[in-house]
Each structure stands twice: as C-alpha cells, then as structure tokens.
C-alpha positions as CSV (number, residue, x, y, z in Angstrom):
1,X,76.5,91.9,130.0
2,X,78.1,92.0,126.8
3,X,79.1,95.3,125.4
4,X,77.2,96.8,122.7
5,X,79.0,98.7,119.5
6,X,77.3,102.1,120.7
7,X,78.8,101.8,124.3
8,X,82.0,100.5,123.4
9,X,82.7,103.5,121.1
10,X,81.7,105.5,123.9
11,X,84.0,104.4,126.3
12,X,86.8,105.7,123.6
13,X,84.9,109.0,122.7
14,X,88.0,110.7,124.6
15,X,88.9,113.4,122.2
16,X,86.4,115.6,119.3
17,X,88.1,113.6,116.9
18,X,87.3,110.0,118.6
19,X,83.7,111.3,119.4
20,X,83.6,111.8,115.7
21,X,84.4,108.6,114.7
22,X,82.1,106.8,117.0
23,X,78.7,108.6,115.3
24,X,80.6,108.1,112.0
25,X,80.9,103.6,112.7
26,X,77.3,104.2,113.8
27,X,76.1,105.3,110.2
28,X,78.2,102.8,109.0
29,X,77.0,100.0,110.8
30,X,73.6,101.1,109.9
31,X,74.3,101.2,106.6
32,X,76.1,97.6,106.2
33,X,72.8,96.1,107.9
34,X,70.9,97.1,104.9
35,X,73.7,95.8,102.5
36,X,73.7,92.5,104.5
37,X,69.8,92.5,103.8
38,X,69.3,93.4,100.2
39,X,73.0,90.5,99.9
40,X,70.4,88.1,101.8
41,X,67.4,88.7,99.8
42,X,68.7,88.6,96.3
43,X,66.9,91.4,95.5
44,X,69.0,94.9,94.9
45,X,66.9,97.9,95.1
46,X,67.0,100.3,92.3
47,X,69.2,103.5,93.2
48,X,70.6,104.7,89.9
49,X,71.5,103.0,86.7
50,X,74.1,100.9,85.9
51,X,74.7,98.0,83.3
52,X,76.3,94.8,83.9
53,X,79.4,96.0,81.7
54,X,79.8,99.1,83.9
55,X,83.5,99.9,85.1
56,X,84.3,101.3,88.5
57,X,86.8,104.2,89.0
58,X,89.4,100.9,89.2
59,X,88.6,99.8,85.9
60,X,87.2,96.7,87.5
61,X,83.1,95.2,86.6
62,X,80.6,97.2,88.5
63,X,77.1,95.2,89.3
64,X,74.5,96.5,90.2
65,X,74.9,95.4,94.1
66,X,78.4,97.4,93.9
67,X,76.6,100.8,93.1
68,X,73.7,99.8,96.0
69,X,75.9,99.7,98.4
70,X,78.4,102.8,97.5
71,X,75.4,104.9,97.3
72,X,74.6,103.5,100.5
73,X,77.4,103.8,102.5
74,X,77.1,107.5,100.8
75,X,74.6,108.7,102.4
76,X,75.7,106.9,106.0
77,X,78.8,109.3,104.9
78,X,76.6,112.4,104.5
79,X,75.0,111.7,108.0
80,X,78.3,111.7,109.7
81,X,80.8,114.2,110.8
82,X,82.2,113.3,107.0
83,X,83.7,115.8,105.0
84,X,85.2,113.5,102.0
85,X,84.2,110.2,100.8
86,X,87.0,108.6,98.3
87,X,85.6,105.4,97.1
88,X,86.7,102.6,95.1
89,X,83.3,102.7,92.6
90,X,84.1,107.2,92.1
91,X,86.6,108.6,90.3
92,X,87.1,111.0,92.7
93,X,86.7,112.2,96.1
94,X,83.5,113.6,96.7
95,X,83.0,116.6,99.6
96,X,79.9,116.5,101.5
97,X,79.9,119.9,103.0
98,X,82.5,121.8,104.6
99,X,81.5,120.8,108.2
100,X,83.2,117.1,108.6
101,X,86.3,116.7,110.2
102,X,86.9,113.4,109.3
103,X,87.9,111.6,105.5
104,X,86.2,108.4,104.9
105,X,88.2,105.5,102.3
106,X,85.6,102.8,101.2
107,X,85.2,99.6,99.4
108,X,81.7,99.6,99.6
109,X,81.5,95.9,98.2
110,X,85.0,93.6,98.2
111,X,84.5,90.4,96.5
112,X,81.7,91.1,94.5
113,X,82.6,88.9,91.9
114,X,82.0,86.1,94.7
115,X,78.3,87.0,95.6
116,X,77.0,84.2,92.9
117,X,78.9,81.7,94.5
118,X,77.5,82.1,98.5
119,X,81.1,82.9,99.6
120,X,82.0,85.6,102.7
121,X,82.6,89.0,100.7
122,X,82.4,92.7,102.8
123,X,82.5,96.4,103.4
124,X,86.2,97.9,104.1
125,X,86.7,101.1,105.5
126,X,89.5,103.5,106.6
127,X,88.8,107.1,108.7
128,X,91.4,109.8,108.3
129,X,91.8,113.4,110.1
130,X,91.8,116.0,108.1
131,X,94.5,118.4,108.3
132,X,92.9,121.6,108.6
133,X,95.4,123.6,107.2
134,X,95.4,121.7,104.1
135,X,94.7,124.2,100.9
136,X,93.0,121.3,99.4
137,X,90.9,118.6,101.7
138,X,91.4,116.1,99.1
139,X,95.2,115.4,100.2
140,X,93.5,113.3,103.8
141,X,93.8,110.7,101.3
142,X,97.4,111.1,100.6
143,X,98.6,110.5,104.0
144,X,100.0,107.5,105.2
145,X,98.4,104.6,106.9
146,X,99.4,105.2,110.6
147,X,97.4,108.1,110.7
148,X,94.1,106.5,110.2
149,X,92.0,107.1,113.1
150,X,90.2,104.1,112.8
151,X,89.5,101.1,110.2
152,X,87.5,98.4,109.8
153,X,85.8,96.0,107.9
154,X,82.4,94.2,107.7
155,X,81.4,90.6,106.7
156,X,78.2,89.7,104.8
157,X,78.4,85.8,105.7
158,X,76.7,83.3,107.8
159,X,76.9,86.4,110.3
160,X,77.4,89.5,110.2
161,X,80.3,90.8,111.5
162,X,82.5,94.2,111.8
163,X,86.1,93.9,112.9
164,X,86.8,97.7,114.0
165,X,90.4,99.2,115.6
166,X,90.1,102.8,116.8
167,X,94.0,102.1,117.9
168,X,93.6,100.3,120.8
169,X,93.3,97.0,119.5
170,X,91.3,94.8,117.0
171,X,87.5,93.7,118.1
172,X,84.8,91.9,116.1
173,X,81.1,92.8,116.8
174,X,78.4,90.6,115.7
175,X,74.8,91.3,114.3
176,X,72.3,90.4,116.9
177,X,69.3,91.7,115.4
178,X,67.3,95.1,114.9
179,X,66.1,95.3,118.9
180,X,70.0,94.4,120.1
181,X,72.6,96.1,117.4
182,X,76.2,95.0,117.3
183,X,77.7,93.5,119.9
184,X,80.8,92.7,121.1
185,X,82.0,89.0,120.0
186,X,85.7,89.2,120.0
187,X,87.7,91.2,122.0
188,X,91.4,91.9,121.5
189,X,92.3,89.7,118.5
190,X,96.2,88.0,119.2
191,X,97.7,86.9,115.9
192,X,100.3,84.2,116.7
193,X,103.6,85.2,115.9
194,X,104.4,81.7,113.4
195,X,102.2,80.2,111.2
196,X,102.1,76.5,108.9
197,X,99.6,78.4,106.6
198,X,99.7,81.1,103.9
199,X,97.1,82.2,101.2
200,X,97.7,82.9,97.8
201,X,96.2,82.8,94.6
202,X,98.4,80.3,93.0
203,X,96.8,80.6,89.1
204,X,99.2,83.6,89.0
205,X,102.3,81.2,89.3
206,X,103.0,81.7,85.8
207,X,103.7,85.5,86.3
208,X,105.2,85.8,89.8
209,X,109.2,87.3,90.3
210,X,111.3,84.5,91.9
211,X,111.2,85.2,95.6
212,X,107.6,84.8,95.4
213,X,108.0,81.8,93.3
214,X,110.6,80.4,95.9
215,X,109.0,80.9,98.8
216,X,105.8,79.2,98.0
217,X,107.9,76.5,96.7
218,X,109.9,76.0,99.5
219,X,106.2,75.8,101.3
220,X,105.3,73.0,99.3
221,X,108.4,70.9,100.0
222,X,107.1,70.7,103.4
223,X,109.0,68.9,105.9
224,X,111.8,67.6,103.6
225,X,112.3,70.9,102.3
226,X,114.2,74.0,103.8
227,X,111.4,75.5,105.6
228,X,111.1,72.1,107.6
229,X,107.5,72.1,108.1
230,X,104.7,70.9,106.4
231,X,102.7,74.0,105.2
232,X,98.6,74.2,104.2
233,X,97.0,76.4,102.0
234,X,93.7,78.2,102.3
235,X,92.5,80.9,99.9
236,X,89.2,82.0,99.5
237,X,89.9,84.9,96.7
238,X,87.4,87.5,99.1
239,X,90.0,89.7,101.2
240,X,87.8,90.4,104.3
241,X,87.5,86.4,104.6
242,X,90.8,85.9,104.5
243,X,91.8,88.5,107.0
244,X,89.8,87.5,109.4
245,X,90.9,83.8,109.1
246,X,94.1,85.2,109.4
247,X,92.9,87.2,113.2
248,X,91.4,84.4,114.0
249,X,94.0,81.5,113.9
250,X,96.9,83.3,111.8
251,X,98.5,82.7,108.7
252,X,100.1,84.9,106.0
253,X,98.2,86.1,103.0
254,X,100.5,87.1,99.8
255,X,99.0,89.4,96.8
256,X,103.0,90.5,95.2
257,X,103.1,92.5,92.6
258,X,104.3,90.5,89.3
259,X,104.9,90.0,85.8
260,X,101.8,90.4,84.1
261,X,101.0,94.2,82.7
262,X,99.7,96.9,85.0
263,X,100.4,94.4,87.9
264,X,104.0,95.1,89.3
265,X,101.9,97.1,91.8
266,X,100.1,94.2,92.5
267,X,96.2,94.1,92.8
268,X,95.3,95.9,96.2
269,X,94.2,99.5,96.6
270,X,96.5,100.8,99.1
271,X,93.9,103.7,101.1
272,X,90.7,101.9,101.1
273,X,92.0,98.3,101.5
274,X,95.9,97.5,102.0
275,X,96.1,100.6,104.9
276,X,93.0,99.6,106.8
277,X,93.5,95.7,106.7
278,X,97.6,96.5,107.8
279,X,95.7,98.6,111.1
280,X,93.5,95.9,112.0
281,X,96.2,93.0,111.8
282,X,99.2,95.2,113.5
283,X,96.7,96.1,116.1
284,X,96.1,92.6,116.3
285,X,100.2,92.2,117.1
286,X,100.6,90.6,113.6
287,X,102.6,92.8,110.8
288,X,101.6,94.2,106.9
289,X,103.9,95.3,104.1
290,X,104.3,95.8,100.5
291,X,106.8,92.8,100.8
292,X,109.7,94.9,102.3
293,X,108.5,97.7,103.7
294,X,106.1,98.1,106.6
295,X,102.7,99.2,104.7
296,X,101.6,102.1,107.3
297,X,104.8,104.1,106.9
298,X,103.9,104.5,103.2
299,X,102.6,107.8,101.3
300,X,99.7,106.8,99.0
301,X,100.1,108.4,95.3
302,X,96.8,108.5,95.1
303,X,93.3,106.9,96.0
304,X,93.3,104.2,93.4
305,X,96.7,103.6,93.5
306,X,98.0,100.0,94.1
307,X,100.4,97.9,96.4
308,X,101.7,94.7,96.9
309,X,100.8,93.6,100.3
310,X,101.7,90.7,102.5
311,X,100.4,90.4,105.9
312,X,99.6,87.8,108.7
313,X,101.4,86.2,111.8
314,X,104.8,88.6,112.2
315,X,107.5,86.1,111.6
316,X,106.1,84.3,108.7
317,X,105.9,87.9,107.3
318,X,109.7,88.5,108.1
319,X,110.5,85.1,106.4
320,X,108.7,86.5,103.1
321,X,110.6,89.5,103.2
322,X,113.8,88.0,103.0
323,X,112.7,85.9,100.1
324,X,112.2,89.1,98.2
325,X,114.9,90.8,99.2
326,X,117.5,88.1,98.6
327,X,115.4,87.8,94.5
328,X,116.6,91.5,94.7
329,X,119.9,91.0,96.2
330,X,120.5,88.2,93.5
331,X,119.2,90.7,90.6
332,X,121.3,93.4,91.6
333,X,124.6,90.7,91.3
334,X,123.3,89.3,87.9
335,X,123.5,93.0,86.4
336,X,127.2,93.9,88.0
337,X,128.4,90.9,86.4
C-alpha cells in the first residue's frame, strides 16, 4: 500500500521537535489544497483588500491570489505548533503566540506573475527551531540553512505535488483527492551527478559579470567548444518548476547576481526560497550555492535579504564555480597590474 503523507511523517515523529513538524506539514498541506482550488477555479475569494498595484514586503506586484494564499497559509501557521511566520508578502515577522516551538519561512505564491499563462507556479516553505534562549524569537530567521528542520515546496500544476525533506531525504507526495490525502509518489529523489542541461534566464545576458557570461557561452559552443558536449536549455522562469525538473532528471539552474542596480545579490530570497530549495536538492545528493560558497553554511542578514544561487547535479555545480572564481581570479590580476 502506498504510504500516505500523515503516516510517513509519523514514522519520523522521533523527537518533540519532529513531532512538531509533522502536525505543522499537515496544516500546510491543508492549506495548499485550498490554494490549488481557488488557482483551479479562477475565482479568488475575498480575504482583505488589495489593488493590483500593491507591493509586497519585496517590493515586488502583489495580486490578489498572492495575499489569498499568505493569509492562508497564516492561519495553517496559527493552527500549528508555529510561533513565527516570516513571509515574503509581510514586512515583518509575525508571532502567533508564545506557545510554538517552531519558525515558519514562506513564499506563499512563487511565480505568480505566471498564473495568466497556465504554467507550474507553487508554495515554498522552510521550518526552523527556535532557540529558546534567544532574547528575541525573531533571530530563528537569522540562522543558517543547515539548521532547517524541514523544507519543502508545493506545485499547483497538472497535479498537485509537495516535495518535502525532514533530513532524511527528498520525497514528492501527490494529491489524490479529499477521501485519500497525499500520498507518497516519489521516494528518495537521486540527482545525477553530470548534467547536458542548465536553466537560465538568458534576457539578462546584457548585465551578467563574465564568468557567468563565459560559462553559458562555452555551453552554447557545444561539442566544438571547451566543454565538449552539446548542452540544452530549459527554463520556465517559476522556481518550484524548475527544481523539480532538476530532481527529477538533473540539470543546473543559474540566478547570479549581476550588473543591473539592486541586483548584485541576485533575485532569490535566501530564507524562504534559496535555503529550502538548497535542503531539498542536497538531500537529493545534488549541491546549492551562492556561486562559490555552499548556500546552507550561510548566515541570512535578514528575511528579505537576497542571494545568488546556483544549484543542480554536483559536478556541473563545481564547473560553475570555477567559472566565477577564475572572473574573480582574473579581476583581482587586472587591478595589481
């Protein structure tokens, strides 16, 4: 029999802590069915107001469907052994009590732009332990990456899908209905190690540094050029798509940091979107950083702040690593001389 969500969470409800984040997915889960639903529809329920023109804590368009589903995922939060909920539509952290032991990092919609055009987009989520001794709760957020107790993301598509790691792996669980839940689809996601693709938005060419520039160029030479093999590119410009095209047949996905103002960050939020996509692809043996560094071991400066991030199949990672470090390498000689 296949394993459901609820029983697979069970089987790792080991510690407090782990029991915690199993209820916690639960509300979640719960709570991306009836995103999925009013995504299906075309029809978004009225919560509270917002305009078309409206600006999220990020600066980016906020649409209506963007504040459904934060204030959704909200109150999944305030059912949960939650104590603080950082999203991506809030300015700030928001503390739902003093009785959680967990911090919750949320992109209640990625890829919202995309919802007119019928493509993939999703829910990404990262849980954190609070540190008990902390003089303010807020700082879960500034932690690094590796000490997520558990990530995920979901996918409003053809299917409905969550891609969860609690640490022991990476799984997809698929929608099967109100009378079955989630259920296990995928279990133990192996990235392969080399890769002939990699996923970029190339309309930013213009404003890239020149490893990124050189690499993707030595791509397109294919076979005559240096990297001897003739690459493909796939790029669907929704994150959680791209990810899991990535678990499911590898590849390496680039978003740098570059040229153009407020962007030599790059795009990416690092707590509730580069830090819980690195935890799902290392646990699926593949490898994430900002482009040098590996993204997990980094401190966030706070929760909107921004990374580069590359991430996919572990040697194709390595190979665009050296690209930037030899741009930097080659910088460092231009200014000596």
């Amino acid at each position: 029999m296949t394993a459901s969500l609820a029983s697979y969470l069970d089987d790792f409800a080991s510690s407090p802590v782990l029991r915690d984040v199993g209820q916690t997915v639960l509300h979640l889960s719960a709570a991306a069915v009836t995103v999925h639903r009013a995504i299906a529809s075309g029809r978004v329920p009225e919560r509270r107001s917002v305009g078309d023109t409206s600006s999220n804590a990020s600066g980016e368009t906020q649409k209506p469907l963007d504040v459904f589903a934060d204030d959704t995922f909200l109150a999944a939060a305030s059912m949960s052994p939650v104590r603080l909920y950082g999203s991506e539509e809030q300015e700030e952290p928001i503390e739902l009590g003093d009785e959680g032991h967990l911090a919750l990092a949320i992109d209640p919609l990625d890829g919202s732009s995309n919802i007119e055009t019928n493509i993939a987009v999703g829910t990404i989520f990262s849980l954190l332990p609070l540190d008990v001794g902390a003089t303010d709760p807020r700082s879960a957020f500034e932690q690094p990456g590796d000490r997520q107790v558990a990530a995920g993301f979901f996918i409003y598509g053809a299917q409905l899908l969550l891609v969860l790691t609690v640490g022991s792996g990476t799984m997809t669980f698929i929608w099967r209905g109100d009378s079955v839940g989630f259920v296990l689809m995928r279990e133990a996601h192996a990235i392969p190690p080399e890769t002939r693709e990699y996923s970029i938005n190339s309309s930013n060419r213009r404003h890239w540094t020149p490893g990124t520039r050189r690499y993707i160029e030595d791509a397109e030479a294919g076979e005559e050029g240096p990297r001897t093999w003739n690459f493909g590119m796939r790029y669907a410009g929704s994150l959680v798509a791209d990810t899991f095209r990535i678990l499911q047949r590898g590849g390496v996905f680039l978003y740098p940091g570059d040229r153009r103002k407020g962007y030599a960050s790059g795009r990416l939020r690092q707590i509730y979107e580069t830090n819980p996509i690195a935890f799902c692809i290392e646990q699926a043996g593949g490898s994430a950083t900002d482009g040098h560094r590996r993204m997990l071991e980094l401190s966030p400066a706070d929760l909107h702040g921004r990374s580069p991030f590359v991430f996919g199949s572990k040697k194709e990672v390595e190979v665009v690593a050296a690209y930037l470090t030899a741009e930097e390498r080659d910088a460092a000689s231009a200014s000596a001389a």
